[in-house]
Biotite code that builds the C-alpha atoms (Angstrom):
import biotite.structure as struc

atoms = struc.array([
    struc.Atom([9.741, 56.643, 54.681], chain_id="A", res_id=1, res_name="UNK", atom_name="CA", element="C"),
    struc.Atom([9.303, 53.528, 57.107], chain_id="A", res_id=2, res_name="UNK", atom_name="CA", element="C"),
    struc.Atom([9.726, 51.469, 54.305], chain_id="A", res_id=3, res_name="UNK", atom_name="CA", element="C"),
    struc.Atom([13.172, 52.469, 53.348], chain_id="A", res_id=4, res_name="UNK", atom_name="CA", element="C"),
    struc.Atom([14.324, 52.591, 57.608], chain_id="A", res_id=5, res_name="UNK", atom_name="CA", element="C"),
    struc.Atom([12.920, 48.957, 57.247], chain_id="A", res_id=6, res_name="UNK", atom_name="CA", element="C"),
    struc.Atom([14.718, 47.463, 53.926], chain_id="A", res_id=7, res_name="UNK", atom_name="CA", element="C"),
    struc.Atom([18.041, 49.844, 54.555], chain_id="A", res_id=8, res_name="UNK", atom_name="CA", element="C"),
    struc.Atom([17.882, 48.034, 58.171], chain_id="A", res_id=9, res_name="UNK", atom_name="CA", element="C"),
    struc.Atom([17.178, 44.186, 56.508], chain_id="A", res_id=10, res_name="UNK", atom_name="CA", element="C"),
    struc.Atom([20.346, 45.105, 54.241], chain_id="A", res_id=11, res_name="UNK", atom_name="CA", element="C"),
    struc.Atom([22.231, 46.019, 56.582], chain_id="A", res_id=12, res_name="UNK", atom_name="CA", element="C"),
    struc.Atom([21.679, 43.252, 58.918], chain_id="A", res_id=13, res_name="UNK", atom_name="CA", element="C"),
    struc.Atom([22.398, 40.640, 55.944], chain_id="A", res_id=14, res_name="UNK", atom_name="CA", element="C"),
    struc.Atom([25.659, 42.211, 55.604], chain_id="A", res_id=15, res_name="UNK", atom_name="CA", element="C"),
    struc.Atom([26.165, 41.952, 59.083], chain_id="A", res_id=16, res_name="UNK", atom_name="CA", element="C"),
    struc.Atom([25.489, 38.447, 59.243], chain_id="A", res_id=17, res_name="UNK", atom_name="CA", element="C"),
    struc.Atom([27.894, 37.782, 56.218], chain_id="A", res_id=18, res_name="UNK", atom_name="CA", element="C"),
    struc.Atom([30.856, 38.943, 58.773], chain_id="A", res_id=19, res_name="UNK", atom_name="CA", element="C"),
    struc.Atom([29.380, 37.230, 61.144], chain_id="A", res_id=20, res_name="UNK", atom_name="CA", element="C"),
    struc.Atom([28.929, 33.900, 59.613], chain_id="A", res_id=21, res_name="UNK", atom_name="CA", element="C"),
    struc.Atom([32.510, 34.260, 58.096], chain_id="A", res_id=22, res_name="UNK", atom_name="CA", element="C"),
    struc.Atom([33.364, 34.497, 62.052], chain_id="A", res_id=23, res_name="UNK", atom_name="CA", element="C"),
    struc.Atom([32.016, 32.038, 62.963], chain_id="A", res_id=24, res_name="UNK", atom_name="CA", element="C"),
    struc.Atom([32.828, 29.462, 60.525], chain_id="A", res_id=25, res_name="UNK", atom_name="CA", element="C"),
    struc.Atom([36.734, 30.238, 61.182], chain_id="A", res_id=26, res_name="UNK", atom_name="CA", element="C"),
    struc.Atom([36.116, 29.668, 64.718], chain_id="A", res_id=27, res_name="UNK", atom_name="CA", element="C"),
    struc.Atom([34.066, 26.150, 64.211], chain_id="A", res_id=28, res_name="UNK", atom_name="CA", element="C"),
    struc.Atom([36.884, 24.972, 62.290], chain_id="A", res_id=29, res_name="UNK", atom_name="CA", element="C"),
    struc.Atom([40.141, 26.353, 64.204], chain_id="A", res_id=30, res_name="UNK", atom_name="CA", element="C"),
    struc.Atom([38.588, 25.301, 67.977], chain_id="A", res_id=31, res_name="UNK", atom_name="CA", element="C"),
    struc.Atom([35.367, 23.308, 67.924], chain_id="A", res_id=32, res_name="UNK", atom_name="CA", element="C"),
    struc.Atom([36.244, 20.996, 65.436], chain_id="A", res_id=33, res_name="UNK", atom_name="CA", element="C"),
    struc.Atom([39.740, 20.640, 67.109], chain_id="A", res_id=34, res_name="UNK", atom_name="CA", element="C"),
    struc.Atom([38.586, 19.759, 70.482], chain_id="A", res_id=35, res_name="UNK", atom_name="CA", element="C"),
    struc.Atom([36.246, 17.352, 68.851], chain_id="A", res_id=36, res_name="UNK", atom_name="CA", element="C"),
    struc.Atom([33.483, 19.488, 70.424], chain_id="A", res_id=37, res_name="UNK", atom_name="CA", element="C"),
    struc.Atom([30.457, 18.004, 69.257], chain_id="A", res_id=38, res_name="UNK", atom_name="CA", element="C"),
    struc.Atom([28.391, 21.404, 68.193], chain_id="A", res_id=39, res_name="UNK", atom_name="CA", element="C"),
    struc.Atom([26.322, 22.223, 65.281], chain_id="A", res_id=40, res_name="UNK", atom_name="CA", element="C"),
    struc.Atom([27.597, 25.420, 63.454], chain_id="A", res_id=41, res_name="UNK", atom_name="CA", element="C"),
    struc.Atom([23.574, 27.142, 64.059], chain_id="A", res_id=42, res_name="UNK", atom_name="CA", element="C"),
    struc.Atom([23.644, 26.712, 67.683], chain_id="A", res_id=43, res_name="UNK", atom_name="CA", element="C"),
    struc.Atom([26.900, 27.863, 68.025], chain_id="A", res_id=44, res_name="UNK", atom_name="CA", element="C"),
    struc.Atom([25.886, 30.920, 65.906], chain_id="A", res_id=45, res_name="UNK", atom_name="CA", element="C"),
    struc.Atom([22.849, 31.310, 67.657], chain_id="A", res_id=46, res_name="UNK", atom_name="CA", element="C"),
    struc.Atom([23.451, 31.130, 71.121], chain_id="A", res_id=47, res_name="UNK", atom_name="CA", element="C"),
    struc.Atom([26.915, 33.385, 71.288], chain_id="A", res_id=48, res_name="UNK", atom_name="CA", element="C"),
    struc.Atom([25.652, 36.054, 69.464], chain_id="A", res_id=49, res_name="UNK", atom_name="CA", element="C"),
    struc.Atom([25.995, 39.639, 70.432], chain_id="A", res_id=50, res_name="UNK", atom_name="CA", element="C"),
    struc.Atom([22.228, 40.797, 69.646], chain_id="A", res_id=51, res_name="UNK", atom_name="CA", element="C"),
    struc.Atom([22.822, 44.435, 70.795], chain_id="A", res_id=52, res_name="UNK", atom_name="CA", element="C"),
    struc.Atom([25.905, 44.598, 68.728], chain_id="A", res_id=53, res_name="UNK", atom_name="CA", element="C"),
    struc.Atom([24.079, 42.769, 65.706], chain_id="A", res_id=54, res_name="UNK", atom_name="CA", element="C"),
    struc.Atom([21.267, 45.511, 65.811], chain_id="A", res_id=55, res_name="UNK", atom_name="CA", element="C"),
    struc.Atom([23.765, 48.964, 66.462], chain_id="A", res_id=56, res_name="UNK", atom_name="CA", element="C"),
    struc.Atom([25.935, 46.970, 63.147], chain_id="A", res_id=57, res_name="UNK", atom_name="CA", element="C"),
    struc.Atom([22.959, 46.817, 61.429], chain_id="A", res_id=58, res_name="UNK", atom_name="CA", element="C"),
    struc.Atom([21.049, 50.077, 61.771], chain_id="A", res_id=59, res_name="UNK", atom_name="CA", element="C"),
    struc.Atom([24.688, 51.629, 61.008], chain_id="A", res_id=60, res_name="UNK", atom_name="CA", element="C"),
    struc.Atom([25.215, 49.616, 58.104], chain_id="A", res_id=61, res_name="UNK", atom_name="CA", element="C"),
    struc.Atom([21.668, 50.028, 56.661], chain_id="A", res_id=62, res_name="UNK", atom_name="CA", element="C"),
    struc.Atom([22.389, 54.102, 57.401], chain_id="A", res_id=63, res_name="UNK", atom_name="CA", element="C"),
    struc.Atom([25.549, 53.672, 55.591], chain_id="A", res_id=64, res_name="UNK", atom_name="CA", element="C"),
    struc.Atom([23.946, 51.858, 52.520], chain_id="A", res_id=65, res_name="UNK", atom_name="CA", element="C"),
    struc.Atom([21.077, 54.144, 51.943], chain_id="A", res_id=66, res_name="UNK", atom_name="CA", element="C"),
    struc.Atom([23.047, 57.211, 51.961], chain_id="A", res_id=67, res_name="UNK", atom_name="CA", element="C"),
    struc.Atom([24.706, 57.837, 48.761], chain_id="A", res_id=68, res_name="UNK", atom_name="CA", element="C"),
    struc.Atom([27.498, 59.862, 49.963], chain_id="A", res_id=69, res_name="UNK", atom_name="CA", element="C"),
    struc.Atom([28.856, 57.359, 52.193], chain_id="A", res_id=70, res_name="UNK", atom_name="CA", element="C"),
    struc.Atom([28.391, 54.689, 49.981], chain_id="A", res_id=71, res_name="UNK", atom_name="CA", element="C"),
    struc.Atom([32.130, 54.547, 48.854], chain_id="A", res_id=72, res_name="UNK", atom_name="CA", element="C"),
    struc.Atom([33.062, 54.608, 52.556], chain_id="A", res_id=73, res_name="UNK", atom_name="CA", element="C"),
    struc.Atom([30.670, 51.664, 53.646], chain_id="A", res_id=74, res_name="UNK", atom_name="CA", element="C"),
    struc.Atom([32.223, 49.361, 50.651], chain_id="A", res_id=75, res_name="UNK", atom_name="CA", element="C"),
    struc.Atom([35.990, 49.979, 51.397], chain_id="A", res_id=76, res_name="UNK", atom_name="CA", element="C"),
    struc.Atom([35.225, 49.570, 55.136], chain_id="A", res_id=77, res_name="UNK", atom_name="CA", element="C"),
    struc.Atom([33.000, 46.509, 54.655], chain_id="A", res_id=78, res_name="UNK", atom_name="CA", element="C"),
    struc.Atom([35.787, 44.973, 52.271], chain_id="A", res_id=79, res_name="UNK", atom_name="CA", element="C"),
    struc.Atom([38.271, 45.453, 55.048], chain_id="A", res_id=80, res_name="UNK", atom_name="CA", element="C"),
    struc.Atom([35.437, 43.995, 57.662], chain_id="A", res_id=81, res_name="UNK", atom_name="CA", element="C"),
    struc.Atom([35.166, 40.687, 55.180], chain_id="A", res_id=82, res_name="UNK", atom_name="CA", element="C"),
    struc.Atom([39.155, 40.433, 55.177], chain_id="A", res_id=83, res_name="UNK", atom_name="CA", element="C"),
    struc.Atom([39.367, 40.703, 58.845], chain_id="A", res_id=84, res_name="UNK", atom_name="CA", element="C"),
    struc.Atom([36.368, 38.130, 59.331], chain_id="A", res_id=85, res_name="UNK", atom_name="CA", element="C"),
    struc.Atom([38.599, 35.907, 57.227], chain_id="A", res_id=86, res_name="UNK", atom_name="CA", element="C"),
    struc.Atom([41.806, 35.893, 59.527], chain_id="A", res_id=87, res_name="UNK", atom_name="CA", element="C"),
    struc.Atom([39.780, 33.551, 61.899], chain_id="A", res_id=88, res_name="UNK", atom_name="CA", element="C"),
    struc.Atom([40.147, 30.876, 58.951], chain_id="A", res_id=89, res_name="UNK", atom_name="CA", element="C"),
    struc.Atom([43.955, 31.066, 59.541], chain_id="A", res_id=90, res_name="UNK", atom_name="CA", element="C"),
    struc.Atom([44.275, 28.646, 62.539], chain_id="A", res_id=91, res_name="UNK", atom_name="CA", element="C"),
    struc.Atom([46.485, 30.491, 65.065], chain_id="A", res_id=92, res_name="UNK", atom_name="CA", element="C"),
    struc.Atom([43.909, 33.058, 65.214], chain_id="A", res_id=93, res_name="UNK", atom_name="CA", element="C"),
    struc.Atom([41.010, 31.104, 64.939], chain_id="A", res_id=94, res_name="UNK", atom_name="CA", element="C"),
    struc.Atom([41.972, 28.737, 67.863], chain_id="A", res_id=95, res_name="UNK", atom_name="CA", element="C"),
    struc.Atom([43.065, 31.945, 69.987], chain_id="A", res_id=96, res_name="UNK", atom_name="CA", element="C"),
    struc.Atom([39.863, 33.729, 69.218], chain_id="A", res_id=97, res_name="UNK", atom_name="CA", element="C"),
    struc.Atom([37.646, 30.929, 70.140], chain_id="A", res_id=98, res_name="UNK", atom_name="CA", element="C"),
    struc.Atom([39.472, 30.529, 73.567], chain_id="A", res_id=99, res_name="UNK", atom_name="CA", element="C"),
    struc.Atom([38.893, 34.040, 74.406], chain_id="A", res_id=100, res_name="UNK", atom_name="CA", element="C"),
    struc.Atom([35.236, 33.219, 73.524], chain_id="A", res_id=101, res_name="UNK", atom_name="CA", element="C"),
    struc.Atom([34.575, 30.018, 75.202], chain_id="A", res_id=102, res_name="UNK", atom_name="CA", element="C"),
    struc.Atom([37.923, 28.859, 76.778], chain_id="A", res_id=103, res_name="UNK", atom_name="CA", element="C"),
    struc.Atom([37.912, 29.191, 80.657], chain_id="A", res_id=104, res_name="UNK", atom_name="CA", element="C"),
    struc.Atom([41.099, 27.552, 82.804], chain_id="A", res_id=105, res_name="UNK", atom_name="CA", element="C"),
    struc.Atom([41.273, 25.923, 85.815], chain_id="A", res_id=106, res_name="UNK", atom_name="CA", element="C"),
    struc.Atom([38.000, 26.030, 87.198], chain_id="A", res_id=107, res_name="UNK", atom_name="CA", element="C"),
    struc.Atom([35.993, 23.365, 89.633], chain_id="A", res_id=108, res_name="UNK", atom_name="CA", element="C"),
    struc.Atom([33.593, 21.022, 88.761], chain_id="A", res_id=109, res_name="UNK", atom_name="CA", element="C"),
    struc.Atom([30.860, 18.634, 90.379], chain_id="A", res_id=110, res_name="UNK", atom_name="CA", element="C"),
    struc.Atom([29.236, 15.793, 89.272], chain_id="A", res_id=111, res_name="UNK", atom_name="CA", element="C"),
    struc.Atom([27.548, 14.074, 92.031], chain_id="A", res_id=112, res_name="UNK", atom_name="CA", element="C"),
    struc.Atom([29.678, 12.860, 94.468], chain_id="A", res_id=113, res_name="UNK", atom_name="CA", element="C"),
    struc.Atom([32.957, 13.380, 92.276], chain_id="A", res_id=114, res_name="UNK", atom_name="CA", element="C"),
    struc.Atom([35.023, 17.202, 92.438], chain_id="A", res_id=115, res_name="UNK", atom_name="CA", element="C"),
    struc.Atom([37.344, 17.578, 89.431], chain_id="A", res_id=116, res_name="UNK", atom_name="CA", element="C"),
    struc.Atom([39.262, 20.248, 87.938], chain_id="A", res_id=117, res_name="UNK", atom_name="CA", element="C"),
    struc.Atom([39.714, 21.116, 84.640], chain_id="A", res_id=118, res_name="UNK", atom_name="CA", element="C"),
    struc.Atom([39.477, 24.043, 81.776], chain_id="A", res_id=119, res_name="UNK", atom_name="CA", element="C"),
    struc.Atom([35.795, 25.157, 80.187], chain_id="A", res_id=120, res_name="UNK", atom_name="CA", element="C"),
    struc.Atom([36.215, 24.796, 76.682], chain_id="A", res_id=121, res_name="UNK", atom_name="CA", element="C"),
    struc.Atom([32.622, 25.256, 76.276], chain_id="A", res_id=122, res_name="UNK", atom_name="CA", element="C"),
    struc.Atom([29.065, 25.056, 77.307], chain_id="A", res_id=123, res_name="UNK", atom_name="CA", element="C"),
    struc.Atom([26.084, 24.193, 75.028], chain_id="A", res_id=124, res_name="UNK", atom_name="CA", element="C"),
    struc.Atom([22.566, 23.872, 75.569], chain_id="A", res_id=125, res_name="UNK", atom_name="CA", element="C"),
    struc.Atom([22.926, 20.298, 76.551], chain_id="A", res_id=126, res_name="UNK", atom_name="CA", element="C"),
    struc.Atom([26.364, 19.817, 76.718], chain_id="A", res_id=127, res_name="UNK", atom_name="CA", element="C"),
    struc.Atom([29.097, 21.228, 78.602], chain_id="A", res_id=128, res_name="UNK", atom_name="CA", element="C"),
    struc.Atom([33.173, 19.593, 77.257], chain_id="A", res_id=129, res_name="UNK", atom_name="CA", element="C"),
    struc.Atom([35.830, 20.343, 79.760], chain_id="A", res_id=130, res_name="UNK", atom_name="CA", element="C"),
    struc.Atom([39.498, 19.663, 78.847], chain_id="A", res_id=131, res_name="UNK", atom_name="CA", element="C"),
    struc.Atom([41.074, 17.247, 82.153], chain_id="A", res_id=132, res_name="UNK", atom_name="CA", element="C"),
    struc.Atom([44.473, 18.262, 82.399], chain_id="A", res_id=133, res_name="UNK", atom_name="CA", element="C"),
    struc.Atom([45.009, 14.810, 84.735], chain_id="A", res_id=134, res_name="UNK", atom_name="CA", element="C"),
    struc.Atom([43.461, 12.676, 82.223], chain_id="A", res_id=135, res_name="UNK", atom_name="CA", element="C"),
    struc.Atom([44.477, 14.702, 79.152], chain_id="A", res_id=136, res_name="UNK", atom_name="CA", element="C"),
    struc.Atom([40.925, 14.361, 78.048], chain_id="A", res_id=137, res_name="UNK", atom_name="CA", element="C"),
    struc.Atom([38.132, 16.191, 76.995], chain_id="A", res_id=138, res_name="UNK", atom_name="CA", element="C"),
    struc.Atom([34.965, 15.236, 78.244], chain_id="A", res_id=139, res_name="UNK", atom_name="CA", element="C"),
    struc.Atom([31.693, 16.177, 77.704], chain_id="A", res_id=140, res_name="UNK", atom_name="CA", element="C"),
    struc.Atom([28.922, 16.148, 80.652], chain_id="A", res_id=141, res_name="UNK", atom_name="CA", element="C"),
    struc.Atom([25.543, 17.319, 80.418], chain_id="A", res_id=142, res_name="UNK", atom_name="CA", element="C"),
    struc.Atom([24.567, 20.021, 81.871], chain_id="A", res_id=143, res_name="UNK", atom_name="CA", element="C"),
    struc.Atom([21.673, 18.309, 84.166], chain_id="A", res_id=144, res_name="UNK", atom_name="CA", element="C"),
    struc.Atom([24.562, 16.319, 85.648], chain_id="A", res_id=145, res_name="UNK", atom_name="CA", element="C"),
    struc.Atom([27.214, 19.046, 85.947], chain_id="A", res_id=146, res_name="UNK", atom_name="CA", element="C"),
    struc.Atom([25.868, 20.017, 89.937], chain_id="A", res_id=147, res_name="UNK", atom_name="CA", element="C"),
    struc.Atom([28.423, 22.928, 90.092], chain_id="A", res_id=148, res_name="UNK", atom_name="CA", element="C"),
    struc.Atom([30.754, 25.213, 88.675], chain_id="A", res_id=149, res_name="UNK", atom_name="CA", element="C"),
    struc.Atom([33.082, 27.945, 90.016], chain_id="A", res_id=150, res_name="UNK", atom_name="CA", element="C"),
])
């Protein structure tokens, strides 16, 4: 019995990461990679992940596989799941997406002495890349050196 809660919860999180990776990789390529952000696609998969989501997805998916009546169900929904997953490849959506992720406007910055404005496109582990509207630059500051942010 704890066995099959165990390997119908493993499946289901691999098909949840499937959508997820899918995700992921439209957003890398439709907002990172345009900004010239300077990310690897596993941190960036790693670090904005939504782990309570990623567990409810894939006890309910695991649920849904195991259980032979709603077997049918799980595939039509999970084939509409990979289709939506895909629209982030299309770059309209894939570049609005990752702004509502990451994107933050017109917020204030310090870097020692110097007070700057400019839009949060994102913020690493190391690395923090802030678009100046003044400059029409994106720049990238560590995030030892960035003193402040509001």
């Amino acid at each position: 019995m704890i066995s099959k809660v165990i390997s119908s919860f493993l499946l289901g999180f691999i098909f949840v990461l499937l959508l997820d990776f899918l995700f992921f990789i439209g957003i890398k390529i439709n907002y990172i990679d345009i900004y010239n952000i300077k990310v690897y696609y596993n941190p960036l998969f790693a670090d904005n992940q939504p782990y309570i989501l990623l567990f409810i997805l894939s006890a309910l998916f695991g649920y849904l596989i195991s259980n032979k009546r709603s077997l049918k169900l799980f595939a039509y929904i999970y084939i509409l799941l990979i289709f939506i997953s895909l629209f982030t490849f299309y770059k309209p959506i894939g570049k609005s997406l990752g702004e509502i992720l990451f994107k933050k406007d017109n917020l204030s910055f310090k870097v020692g002495k110097i007070s700057f404005k400019g839009d949060l496109l994102y913020r690493g582990r190391k690395y923090t890349y802030i678009y100046r509207k003044d400059i029409n630059k994106v720049i990238k500051l560590s995030n030892s050196e960035l003193l402040q942010s509001k």
